[in-house]
ROFIRO-317369 format. One record per residue: residue in one letter; x, y, z of N, C-alpha, C, O in turn. Coordinates in Angstrom, 2 decimals, decimal comma, padded with zeros to 5 digits. Layout:
BEGIN
<pt><aa>A</aa><n_east>X</n_east><n_north>Y</n_north><n_up>Z</n_up><ca_east>X</ca_east><ca_north>Y</ca_north><ca_up>Z</ca_up><c_east>X</c_east><c_north>Y</c_north><c_up>Z</c_up><o_east>X</o_east><o_north>Y</o_north><o_up>Z</o_up></pt>
...
***
This chain:
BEGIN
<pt><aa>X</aa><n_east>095,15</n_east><n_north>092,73</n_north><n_up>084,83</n_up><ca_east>095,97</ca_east><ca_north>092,18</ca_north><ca_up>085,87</ca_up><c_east>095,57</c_east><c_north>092,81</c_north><c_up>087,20</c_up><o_east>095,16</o_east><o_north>093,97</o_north><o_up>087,20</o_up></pt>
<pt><aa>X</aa><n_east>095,65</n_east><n_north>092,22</n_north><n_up>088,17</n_up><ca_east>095,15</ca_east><ca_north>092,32</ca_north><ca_up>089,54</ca_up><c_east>096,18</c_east><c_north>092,35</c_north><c_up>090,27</c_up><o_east>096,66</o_east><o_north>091,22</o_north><o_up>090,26</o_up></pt>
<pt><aa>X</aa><n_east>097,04</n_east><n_north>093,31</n_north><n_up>091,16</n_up><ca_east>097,72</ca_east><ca_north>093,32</ca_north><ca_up>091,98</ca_up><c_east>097,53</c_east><c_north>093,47</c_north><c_up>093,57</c_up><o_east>096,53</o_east><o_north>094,18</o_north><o_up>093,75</o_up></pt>
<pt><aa>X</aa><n_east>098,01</n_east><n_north>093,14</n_north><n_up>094,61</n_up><ca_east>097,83</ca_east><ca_north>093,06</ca_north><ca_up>095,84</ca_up><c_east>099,27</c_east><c_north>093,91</c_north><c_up>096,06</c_up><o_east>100,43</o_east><o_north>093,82</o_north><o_up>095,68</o_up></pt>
<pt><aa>X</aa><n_east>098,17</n_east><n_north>095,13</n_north><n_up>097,22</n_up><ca_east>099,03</ca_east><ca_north>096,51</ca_north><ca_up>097,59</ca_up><c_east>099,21</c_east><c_north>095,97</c_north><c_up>098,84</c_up><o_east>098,08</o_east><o_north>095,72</o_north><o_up>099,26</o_up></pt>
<pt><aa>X</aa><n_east>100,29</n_east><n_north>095,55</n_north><n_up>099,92</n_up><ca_east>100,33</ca_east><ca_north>095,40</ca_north><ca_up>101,23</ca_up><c_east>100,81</c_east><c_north>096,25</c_north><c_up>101,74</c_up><o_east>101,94</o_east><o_north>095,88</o_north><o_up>102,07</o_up></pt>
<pt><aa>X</aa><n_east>100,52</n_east><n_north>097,88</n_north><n_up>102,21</n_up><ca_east>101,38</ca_east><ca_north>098,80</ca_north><ca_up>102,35</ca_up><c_east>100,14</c_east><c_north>099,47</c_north><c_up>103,78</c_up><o_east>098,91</o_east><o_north>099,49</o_north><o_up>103,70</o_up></pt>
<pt><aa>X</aa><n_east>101,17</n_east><n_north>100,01</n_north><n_up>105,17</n_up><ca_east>099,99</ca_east><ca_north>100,73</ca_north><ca_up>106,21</ca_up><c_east>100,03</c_east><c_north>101,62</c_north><c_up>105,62</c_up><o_east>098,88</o_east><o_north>101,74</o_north><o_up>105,21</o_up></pt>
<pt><aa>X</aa><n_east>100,67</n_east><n_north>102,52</n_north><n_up>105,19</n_up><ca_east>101,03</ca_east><ca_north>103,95</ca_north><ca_up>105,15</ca_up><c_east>099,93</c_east><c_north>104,11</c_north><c_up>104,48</c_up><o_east>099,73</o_east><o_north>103,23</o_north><o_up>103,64</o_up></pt>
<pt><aa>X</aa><n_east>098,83</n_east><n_north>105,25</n_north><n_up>104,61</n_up><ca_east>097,42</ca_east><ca_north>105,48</ca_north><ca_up>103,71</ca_up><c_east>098,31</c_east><c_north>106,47</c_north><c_up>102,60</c_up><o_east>097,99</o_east><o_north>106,23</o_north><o_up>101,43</o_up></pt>
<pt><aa>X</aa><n_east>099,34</n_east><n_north>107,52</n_north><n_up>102,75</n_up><ca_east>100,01</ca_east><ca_north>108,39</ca_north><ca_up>101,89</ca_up><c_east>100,75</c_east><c_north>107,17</c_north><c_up>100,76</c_up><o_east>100,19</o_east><o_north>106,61</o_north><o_up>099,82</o_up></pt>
<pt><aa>X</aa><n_east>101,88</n_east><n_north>107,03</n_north><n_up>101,12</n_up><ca_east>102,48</ca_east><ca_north>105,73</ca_north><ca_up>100,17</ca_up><c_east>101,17</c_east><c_north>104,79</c_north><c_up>099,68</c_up><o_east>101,03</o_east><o_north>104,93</o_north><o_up>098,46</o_up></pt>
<pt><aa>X</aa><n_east>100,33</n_east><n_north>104,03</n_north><n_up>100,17</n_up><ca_east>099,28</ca_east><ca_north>103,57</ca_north><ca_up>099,34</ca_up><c_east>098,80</c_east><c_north>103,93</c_north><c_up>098,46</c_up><o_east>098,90</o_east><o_north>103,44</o_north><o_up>097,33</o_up></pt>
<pt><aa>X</aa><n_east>098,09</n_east><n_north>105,00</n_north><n_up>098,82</n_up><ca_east>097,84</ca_east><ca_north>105,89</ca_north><ca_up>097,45</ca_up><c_east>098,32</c_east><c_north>106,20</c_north><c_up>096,67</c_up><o_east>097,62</o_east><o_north>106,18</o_north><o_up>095,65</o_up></pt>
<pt><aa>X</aa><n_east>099,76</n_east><n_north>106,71</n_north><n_up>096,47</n_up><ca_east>100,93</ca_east><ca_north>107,21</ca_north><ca_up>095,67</ca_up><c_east>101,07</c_east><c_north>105,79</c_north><c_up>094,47</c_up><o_east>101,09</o_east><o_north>105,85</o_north><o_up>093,24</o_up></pt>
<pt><aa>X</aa><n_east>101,16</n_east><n_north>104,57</n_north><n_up>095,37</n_up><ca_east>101,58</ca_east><ca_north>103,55</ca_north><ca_up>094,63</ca_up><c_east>100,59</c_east><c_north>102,52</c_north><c_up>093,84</c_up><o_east>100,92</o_east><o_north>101,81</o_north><o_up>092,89</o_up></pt>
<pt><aa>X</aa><n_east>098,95</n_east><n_north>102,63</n_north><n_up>094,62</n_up><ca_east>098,09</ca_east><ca_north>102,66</ca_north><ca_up>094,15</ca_up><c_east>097,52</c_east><c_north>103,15</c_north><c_up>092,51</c_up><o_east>097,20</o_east><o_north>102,53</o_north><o_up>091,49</o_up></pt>
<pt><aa>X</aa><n_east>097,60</n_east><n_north>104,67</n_north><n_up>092,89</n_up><ca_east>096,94</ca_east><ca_north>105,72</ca_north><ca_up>091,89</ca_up><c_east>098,14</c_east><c_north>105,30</c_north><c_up>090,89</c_up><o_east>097,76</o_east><o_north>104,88</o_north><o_up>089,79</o_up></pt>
<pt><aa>X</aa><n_east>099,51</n_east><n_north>105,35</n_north><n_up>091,10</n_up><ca_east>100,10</ca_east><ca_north>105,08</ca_north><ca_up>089,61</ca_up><c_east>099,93</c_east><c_north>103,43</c_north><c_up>089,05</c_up><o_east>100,05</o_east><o_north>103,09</o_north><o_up>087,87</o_up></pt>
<pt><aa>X</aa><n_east>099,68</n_east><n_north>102,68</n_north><n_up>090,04</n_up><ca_east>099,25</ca_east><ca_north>101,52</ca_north><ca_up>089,09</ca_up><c_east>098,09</c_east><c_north>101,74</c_north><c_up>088,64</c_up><o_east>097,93</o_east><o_north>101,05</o_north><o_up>087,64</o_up></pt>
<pt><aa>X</aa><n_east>096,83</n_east><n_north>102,62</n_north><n_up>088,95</n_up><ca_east>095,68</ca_east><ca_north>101,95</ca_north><ca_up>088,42</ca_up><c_east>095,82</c_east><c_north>102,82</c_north><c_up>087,19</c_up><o_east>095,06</o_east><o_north>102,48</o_north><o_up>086,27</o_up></pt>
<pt><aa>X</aa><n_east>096,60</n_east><n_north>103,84</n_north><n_up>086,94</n_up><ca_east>097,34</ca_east><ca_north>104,37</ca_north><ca_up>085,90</ca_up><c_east>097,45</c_east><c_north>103,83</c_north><c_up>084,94</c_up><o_east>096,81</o_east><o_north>104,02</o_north><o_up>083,90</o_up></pt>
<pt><aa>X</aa><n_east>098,57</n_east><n_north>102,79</n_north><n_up>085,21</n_up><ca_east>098,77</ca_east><ca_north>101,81</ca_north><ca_up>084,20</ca_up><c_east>097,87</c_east><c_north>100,92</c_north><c_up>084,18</c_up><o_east>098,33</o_east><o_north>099,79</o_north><o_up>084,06</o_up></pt>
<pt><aa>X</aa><n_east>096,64</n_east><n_north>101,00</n_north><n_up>084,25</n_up><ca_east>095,79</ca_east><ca_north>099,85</ca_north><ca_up>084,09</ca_up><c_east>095,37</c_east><c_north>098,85</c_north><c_up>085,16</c_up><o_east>094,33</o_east><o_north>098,19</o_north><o_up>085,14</o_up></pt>
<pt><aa>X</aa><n_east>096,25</n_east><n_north>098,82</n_north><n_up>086,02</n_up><ca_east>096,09</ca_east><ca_north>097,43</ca_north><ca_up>087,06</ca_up><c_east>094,65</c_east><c_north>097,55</c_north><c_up>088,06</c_up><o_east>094,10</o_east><o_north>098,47</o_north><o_up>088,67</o_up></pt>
<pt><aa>X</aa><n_east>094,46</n_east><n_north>096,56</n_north><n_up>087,92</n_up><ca_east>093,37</ca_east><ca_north>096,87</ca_north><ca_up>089,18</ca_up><c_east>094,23</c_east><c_north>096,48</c_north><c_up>090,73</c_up><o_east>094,77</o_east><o_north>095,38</o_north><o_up>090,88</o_up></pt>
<pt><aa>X</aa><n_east>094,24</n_east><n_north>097,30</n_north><n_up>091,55</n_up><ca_east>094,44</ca_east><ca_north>097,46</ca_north><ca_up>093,15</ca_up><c_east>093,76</c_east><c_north>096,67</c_north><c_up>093,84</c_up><o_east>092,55</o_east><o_north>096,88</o_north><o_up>093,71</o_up></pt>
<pt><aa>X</aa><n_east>094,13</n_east><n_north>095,50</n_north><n_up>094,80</n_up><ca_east>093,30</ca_east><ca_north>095,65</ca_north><ca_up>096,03</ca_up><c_east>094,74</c_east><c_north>095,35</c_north><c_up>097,53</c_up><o_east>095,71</o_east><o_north>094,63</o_north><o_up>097,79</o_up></pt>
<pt><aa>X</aa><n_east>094,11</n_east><n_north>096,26</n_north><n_up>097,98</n_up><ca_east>095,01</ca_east><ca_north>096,63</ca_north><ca_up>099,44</ca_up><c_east>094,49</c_east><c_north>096,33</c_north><c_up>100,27</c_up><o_east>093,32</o_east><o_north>096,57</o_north><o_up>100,59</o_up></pt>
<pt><aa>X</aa><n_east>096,19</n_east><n_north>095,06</n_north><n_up>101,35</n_up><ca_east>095,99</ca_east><ca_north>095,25</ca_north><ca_up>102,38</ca_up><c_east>096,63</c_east><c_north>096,23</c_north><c_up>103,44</c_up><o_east>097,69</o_east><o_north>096,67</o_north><o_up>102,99</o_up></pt>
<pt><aa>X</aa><n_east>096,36</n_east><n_north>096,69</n_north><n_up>104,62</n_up><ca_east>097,11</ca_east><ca_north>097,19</ca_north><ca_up>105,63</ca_up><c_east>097,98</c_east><c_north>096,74</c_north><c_up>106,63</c_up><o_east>098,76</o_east><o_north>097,40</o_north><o_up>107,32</o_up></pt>
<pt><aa>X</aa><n_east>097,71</n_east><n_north>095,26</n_north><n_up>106,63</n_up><ca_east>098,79</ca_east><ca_north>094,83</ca_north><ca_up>107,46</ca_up><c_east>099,36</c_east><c_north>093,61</c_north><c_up>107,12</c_up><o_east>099,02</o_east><o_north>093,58</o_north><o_up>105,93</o_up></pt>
<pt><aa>X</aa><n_east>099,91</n_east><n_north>092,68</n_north><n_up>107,29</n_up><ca_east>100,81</ca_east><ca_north>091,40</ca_north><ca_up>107,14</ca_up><c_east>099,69</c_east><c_north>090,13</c_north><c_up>106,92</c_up><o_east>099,45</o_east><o_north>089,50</o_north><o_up>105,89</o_up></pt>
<pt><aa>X</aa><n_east>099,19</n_east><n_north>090,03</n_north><n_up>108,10</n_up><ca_east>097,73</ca_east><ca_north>089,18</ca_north><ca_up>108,12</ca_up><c_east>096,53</c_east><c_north>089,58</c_north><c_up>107,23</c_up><o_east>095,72</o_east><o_north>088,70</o_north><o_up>106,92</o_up></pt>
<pt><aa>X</aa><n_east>096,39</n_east><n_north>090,67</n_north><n_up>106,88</n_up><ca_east>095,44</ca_east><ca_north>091,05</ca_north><ca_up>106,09</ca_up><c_east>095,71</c_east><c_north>090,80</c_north><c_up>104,59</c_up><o_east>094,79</o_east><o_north>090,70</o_north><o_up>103,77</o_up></pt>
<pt><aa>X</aa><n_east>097,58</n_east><n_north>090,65</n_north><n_up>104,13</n_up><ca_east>097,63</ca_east><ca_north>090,68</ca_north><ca_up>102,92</ca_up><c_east>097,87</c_east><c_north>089,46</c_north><c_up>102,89</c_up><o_east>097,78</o_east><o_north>089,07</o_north><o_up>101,73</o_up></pt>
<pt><aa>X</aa><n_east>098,28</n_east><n_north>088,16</n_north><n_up>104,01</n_up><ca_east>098,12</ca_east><ca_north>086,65</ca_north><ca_up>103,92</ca_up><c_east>096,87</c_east><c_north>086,48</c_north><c_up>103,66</c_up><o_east>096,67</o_east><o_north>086,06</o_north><o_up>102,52</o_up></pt>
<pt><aa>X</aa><n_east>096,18</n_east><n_north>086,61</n_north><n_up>104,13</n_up><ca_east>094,62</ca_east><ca_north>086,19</ca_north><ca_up>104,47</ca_up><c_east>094,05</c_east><c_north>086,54</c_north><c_up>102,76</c_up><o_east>093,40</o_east><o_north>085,87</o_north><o_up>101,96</o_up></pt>
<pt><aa>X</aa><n_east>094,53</n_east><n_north>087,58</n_north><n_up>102,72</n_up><ca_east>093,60</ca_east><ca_north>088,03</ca_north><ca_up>100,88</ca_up><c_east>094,49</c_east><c_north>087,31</c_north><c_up>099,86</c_up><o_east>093,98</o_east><o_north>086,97</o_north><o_up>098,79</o_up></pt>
<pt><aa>X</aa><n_east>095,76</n_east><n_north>087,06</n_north><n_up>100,11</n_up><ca_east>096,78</ca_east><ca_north>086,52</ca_north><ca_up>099,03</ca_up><c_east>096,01</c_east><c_north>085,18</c_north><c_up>098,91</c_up><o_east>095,56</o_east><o_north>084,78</o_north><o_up>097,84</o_up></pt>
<pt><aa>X</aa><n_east>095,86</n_east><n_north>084,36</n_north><n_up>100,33</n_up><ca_east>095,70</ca_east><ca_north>083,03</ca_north><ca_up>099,94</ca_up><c_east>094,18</c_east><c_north>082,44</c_north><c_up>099,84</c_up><o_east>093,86</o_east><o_north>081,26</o_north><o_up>099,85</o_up></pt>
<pt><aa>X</aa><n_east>093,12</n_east><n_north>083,87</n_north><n_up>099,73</n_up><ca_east>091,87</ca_east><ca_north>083,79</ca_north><ca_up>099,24</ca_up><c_east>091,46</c_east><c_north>084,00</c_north><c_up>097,71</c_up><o_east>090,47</o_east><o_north>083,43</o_north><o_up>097,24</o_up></pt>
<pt><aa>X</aa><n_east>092,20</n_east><n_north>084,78</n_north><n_up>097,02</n_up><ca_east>091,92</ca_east><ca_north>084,40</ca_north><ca_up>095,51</ca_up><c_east>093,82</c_east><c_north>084,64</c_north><c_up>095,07</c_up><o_east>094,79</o_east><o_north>084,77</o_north><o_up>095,82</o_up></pt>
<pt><aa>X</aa><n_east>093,70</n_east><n_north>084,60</n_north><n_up>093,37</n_up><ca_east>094,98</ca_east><ca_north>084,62</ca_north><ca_up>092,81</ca_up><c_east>095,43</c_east><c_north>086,42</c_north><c_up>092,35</c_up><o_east>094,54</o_east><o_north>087,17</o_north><o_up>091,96</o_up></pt>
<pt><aa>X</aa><n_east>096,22</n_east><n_north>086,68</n_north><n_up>092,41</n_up><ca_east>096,67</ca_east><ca_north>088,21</ca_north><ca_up>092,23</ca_up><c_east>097,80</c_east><c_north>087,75</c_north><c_up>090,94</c_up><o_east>098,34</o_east><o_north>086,65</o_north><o_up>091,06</o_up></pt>
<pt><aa>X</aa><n_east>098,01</n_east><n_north>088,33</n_north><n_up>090,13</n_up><ca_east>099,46</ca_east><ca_north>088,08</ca_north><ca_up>089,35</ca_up><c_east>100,51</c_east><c_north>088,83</c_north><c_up>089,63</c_up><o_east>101,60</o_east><o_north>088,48</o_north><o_up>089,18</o_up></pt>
<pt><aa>X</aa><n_east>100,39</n_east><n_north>090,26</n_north><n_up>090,61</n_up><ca_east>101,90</ca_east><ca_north>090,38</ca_north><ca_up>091,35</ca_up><c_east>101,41</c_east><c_north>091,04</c_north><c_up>092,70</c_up><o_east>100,35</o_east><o_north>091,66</o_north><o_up>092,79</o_up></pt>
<pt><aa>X</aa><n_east>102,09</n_east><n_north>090,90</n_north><n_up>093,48</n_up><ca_east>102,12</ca_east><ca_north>091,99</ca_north><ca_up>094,81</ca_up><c_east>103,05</c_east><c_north>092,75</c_north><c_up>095,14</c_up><o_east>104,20</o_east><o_north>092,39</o_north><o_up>094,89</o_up></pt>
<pt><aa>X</aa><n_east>102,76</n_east><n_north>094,13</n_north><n_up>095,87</n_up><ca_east>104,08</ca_east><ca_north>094,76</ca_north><ca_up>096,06</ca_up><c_east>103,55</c_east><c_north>095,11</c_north><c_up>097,76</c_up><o_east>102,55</o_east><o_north>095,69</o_north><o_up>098,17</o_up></pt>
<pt><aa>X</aa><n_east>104,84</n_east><n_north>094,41</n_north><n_up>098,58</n_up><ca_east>104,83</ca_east><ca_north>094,11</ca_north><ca_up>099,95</ca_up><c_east>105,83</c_east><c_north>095,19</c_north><c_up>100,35</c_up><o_east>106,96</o_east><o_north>095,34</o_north><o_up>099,88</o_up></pt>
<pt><aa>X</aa><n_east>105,20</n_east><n_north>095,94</n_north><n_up>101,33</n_up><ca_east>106,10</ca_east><ca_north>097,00</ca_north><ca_up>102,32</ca_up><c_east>106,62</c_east><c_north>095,82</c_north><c_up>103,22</c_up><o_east>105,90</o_east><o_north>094,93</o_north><o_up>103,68</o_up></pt>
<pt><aa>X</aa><n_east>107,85</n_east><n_north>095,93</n_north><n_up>103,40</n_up><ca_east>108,89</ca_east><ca_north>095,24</ca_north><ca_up>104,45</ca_up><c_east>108,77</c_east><c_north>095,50</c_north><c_up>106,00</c_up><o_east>109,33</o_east><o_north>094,84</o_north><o_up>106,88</o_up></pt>
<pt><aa>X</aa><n_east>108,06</n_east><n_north>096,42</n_north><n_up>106,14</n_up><ca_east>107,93</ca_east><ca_north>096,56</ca_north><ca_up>107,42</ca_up><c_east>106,73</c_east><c_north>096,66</c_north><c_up>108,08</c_up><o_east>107,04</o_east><o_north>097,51</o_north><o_up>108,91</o_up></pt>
<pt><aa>X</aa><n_east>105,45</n_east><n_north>096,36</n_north><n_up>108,32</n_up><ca_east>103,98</ca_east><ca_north>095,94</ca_north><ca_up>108,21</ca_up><c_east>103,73</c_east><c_north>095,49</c_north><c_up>110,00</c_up><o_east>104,43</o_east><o_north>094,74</o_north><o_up>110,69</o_up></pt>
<pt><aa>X</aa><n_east>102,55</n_east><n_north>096,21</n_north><n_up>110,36</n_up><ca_east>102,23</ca_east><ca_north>095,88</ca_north><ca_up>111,38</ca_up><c_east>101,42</c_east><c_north>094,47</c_north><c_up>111,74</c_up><o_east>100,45</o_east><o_north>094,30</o_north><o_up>111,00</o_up></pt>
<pt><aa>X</aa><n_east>101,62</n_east><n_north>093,41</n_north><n_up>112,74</n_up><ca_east>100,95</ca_east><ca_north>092,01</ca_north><ca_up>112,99</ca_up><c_east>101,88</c_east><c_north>090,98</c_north><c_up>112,21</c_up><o_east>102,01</o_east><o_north>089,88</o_north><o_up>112,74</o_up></pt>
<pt><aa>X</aa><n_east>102,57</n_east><n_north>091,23</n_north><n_up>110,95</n_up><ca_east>103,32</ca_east><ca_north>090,18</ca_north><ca_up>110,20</ca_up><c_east>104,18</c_east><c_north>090,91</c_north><c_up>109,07</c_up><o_east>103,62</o_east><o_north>091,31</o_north><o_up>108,05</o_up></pt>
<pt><aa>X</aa><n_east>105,39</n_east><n_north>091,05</n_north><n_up>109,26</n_up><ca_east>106,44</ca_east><ca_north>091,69</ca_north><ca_up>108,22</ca_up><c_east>106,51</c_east><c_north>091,58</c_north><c_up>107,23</c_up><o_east>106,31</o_east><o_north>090,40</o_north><o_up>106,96</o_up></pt>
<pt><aa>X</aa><n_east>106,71</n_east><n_north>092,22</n_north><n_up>106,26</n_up><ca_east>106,51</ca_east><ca_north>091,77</ca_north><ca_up>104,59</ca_up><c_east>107,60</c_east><c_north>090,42</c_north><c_up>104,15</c_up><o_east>107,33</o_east><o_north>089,75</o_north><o_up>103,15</o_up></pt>
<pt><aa>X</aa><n_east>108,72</n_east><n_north>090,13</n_north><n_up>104,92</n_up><ca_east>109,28</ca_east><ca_north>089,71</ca_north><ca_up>104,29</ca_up><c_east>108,66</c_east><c_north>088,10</c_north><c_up>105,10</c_up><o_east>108,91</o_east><o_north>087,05</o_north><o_up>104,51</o_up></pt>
<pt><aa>X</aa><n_east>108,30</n_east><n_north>088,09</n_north><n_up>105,71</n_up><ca_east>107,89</ca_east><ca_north>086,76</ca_north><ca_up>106,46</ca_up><c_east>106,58</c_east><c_north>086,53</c_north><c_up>105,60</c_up><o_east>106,43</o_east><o_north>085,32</o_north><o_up>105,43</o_up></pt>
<pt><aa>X</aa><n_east>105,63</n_east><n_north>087,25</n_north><n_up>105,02</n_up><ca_east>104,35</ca_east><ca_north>087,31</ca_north><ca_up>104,78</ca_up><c_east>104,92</c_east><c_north>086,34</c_north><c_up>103,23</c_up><o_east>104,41</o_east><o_north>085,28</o_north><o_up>102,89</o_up></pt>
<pt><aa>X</aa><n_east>106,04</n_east><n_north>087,03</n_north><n_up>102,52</n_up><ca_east>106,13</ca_east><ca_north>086,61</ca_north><ca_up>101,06</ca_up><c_east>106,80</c_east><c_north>085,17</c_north><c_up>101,52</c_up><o_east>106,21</o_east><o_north>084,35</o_north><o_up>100,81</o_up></pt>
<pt><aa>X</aa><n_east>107,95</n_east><n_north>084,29</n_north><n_up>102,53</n_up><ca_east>108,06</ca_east><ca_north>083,12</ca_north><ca_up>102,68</ca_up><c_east>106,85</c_east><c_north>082,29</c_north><c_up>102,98</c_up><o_east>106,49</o_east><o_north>081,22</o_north><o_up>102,49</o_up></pt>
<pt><aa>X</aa><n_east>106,29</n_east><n_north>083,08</n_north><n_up>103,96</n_up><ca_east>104,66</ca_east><ca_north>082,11</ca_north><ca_up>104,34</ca_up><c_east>104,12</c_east><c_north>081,60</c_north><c_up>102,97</c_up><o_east>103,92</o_east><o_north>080,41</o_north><o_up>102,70</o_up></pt>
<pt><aa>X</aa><n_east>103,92</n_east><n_north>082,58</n_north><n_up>102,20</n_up><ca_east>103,00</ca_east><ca_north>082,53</ca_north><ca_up>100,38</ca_up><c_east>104,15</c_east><c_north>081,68</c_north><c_up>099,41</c_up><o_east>103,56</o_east><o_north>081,31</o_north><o_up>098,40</o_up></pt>
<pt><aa>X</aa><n_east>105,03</n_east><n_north>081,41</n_north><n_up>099,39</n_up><ca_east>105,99</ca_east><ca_north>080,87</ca_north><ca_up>098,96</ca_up><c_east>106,04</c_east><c_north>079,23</c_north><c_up>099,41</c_up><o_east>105,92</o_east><o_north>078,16</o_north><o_up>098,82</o_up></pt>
<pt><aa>X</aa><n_east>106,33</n_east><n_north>079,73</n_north><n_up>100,99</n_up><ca_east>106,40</ca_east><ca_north>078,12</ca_north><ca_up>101,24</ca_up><c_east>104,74</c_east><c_north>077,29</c_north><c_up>101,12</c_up><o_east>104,65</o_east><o_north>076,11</o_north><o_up>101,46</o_up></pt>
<pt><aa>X</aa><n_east>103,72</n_east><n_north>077,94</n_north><n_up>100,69</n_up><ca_east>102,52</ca_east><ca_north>077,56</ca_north><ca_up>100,34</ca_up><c_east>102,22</c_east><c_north>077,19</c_north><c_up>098,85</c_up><o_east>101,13</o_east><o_north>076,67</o_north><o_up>098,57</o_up></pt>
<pt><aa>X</aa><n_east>103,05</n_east><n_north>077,42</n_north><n_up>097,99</n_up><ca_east>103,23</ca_east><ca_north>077,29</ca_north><ca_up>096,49</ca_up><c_east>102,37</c_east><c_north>078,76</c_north><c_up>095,88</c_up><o_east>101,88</o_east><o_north>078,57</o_north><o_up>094,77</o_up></pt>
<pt><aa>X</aa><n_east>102,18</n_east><n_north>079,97</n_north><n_up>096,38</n_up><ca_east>101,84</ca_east><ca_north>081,12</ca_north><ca_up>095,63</ca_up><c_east>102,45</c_east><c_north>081,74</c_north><c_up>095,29</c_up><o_east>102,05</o_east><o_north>082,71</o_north><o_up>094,65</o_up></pt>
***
């Protein structure tokens, strides 16, 4: 399973990162709002975990954008 990390913080990334790839997942991270639209709606991920507060586009606007897109 492939998850999408949308988190700036490089400390919290890692933290939340390193214990998923723990459990197996493969990681790929973005850093900001646009960066985790742009990668969400370039291939398929089976979950993401979105920081709510994200520089250029907010997490919670980023997950309606991907939503109201059918992802």
């Amino acid at each position: 399973m492939t998850i999408l990390l949308v988190e700036d913080d490089d400390v919290i990334a890692e933290f939340v990162s390193g214990g998923l790839q723990e459990a197996s997942y493969a990681v790929e991270r973005a850093r900001d709002g646009e960066e985790g639209l742009r990668l969400a709606l370039q291939r398929d991920f089976d979950a993401a975990v979105v920081d709510v507060m994200l520089p250029r586009r907010d997490g919670l606007s980023l997950v309606e954008e991907l939503r109201r897109r059918g992802r």
